[in-house]
N, C-alpha and C positions, 0 to 999 in steps of 0.2 A: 375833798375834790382833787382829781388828778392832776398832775401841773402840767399847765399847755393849756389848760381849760379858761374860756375868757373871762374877766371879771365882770359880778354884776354886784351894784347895789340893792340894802332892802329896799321893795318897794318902786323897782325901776319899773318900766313898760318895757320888754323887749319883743323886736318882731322876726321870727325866723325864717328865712328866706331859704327852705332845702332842694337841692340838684346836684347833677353830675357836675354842672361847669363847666364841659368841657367842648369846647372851651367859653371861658366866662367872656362877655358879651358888651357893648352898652346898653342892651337890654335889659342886661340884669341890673346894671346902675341905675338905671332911667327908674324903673320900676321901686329900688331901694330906697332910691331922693323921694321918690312921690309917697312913696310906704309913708318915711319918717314924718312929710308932711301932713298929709290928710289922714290919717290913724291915729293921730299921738302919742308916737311912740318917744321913749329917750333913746336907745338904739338898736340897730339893726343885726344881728349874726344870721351871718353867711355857711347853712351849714353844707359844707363839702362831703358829698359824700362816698365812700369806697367805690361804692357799683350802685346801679338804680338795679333792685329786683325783678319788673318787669322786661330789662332789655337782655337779650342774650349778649351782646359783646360789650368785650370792659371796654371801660372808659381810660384815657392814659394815666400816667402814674398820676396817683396825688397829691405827688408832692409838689409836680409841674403844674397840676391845676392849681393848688395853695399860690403858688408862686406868680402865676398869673393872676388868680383873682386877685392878689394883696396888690398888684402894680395896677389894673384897672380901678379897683375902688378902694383910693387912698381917701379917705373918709375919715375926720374925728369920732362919728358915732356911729361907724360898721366897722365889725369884727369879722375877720374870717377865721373860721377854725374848722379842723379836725374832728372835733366831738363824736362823730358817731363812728369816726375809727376805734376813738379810745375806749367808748363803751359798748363798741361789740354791736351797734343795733343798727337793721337796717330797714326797716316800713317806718314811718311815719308815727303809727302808736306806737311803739315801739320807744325810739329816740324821744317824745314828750314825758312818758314816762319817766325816762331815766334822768331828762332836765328837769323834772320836777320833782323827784326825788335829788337830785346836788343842788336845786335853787328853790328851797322852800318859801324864801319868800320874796320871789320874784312871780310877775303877770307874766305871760309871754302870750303871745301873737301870732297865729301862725298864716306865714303869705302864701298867696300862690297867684299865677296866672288866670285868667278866665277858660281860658282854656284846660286847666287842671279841674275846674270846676264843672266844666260840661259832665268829665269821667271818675267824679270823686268819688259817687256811689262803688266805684269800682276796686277804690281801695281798701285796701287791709284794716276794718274796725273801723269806717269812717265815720260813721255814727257818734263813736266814742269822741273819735276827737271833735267834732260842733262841739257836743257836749260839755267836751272839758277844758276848751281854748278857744277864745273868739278867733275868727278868720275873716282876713283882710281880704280883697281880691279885686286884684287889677286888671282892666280888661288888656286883651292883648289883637291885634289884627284878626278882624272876620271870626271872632268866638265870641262877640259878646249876644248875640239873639241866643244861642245855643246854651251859654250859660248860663243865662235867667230862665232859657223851659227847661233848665237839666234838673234829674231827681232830684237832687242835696238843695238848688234853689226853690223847689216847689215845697217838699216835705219840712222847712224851714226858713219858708215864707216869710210866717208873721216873729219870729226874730233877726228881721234883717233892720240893719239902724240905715235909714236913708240920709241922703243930701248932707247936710251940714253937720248932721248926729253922727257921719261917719267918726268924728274929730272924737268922739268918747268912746270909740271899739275898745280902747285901753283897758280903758275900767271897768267896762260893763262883764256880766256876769253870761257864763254861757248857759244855751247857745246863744251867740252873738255875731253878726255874721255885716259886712259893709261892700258894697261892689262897686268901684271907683272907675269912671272913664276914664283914659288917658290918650292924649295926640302919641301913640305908640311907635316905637320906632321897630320897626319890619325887618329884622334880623334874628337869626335863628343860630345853636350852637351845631345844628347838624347840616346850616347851610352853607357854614362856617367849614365844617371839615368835608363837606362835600369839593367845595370849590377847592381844596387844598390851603387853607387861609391858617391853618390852625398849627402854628409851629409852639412849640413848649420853650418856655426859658431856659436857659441852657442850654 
């Protein structure tokens, strides 16, 4: 394993929360705290990514977003790392892969918005990942009707763990799939740098 890479133990739950970050939010905390609550996980990484494949313009350095998200979510059991700089990947299967080849025996988690979940048929291999990592999902302002008629929620229906079963997404075996309300907090990273709000550390 490369060094910089975060520790896990055998047999943890970890939940992967992947984005630009930029800039990182209390959106993305909000949604982390509730991650580690109702999923059961032991923790959370934060992965930061170089660039999001579908947007044409980069995102700021990342080492300002590192440094940002590490000062917004000072968390005993969230990590923020680097990891898909270090190994080169950038889709979503891609980066599982390669954590599951350096964390053989670790569960991992994978989060996302409900709004990710409307357009997840649209991602790269999305099939594979249900498949081969249960997936958390939180709902986010005005995407939650759309994410429950969206492909990924239809075509993987009858693996959804509901209500209180959300608490074993951990364990459970994919595809495994949980869609959690949240009292959401209505901020965005691009409303963020629209308004001018987004100054980097340093």
């Amino acid at each position: 394993m490369r060094s910089g890479s975060p520790h896990a133990r055998a047999g943890q739950v970890i939940g992967l929360l992947g984005g630009s970050f930029d800039p990182p939010h209390e959106g993305h905390a909000h949604i982390t705290r509730a991650a580690l609550q109702r999923f059961g996980l032991d923790r959370v990484w934060w992965l930061v990514s170089p660039g999001n494949p579908l947007k044409t313009h980069g995102p700021a350095p990342i080492a300002d977003r590192m440094a940002a998200a590490r000062a917004l979510m000072d968390h005993p059991r969230v990590d923020v790392t680097d990891i898909e700089l270090r190994t080169g990947t950038r889709y979503t299967a891609e980066t599982l892969e390669a954590l599951i080849r350096l964390y053989p025996v670790v569960r991992f988690v994978w989060l996302m918005g409900a709004d990710n979940l409307a357009q997840f048929h649209r991602w790269e291999r999305w099939r594979w990942i249900m498949e081969t990592v249960p997936v958390g999902v939180l709902a986010r302002p005005g995407e939650r009707i759309s994410a429950r008629m969206s492909v990924a929620a239809r075509i993987y229906g009858a693996s959804r763990l509901k209500g209180q079963r959300a608490r074993l997404l951990g364990r459970a075996e994919a595809p495994a799939w949980a869609f959690q309300n949240l009292p959401m907090r209505d901020v965005s990273s691009s409303a963020i740098r629209a308004s001018g709000g987004w100054a980097a550390p340093g």
